[in-house]
C-alpha positions in Angstrom: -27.0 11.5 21.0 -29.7 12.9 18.5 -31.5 16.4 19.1 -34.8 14.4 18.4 -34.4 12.7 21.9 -35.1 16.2 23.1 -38.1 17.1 21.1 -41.7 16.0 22.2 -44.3 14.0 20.3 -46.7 15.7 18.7 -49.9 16.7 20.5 -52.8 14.3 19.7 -56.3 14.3 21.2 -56.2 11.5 24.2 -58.5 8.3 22.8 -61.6 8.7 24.5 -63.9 5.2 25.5 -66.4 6.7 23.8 -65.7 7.5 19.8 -67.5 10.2 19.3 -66.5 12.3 22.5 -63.0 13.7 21.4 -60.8 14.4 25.1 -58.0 17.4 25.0 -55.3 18.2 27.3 -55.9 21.6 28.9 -52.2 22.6 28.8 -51.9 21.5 25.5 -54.8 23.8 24.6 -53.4 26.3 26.8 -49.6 25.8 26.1 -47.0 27.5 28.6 -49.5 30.7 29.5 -52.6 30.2 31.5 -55.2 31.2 29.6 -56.1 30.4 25.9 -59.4 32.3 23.9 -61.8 29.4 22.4 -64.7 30.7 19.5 -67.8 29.4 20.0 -70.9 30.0 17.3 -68.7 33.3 17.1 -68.4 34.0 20.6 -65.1 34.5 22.4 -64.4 32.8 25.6 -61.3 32.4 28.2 -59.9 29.4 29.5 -57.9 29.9 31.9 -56.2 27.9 34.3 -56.0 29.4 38.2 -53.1 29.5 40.8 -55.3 26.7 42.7 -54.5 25.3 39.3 -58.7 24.8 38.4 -59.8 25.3 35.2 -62.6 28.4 34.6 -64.4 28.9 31.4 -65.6 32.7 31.3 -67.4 34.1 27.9 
């Protein structure tokens, strides 16, 4: 068997039905923590995903 069996696609933005409104996967964003920092207009703020497993945006 080949190692590349075990390896996982790359991560692409999900096609959205509308073009110009691009989709993401949180835990891709987010990876294997719970929380991932997003800049905005040079803000920071915190994704973070909850043990109710919800997603909270907090600047």
């Amino acid at each position: 068997m080949s190692d590349q069996q075990d390896e996982e696609p790359p991560s692409l933005p999900i096609p959205s039905p509308q073009p110009f409104l691009k989709q993401y996967v949180a835990r891709e964003l987010i990876g294997q923590g719970v929380e991932a920092i997003i800049i905005h207009d040079g803000e920071r703020y915190r994704l973070r995903i909850t043990n109710n497993n919800k997603l909270i945006l907090t600047k």
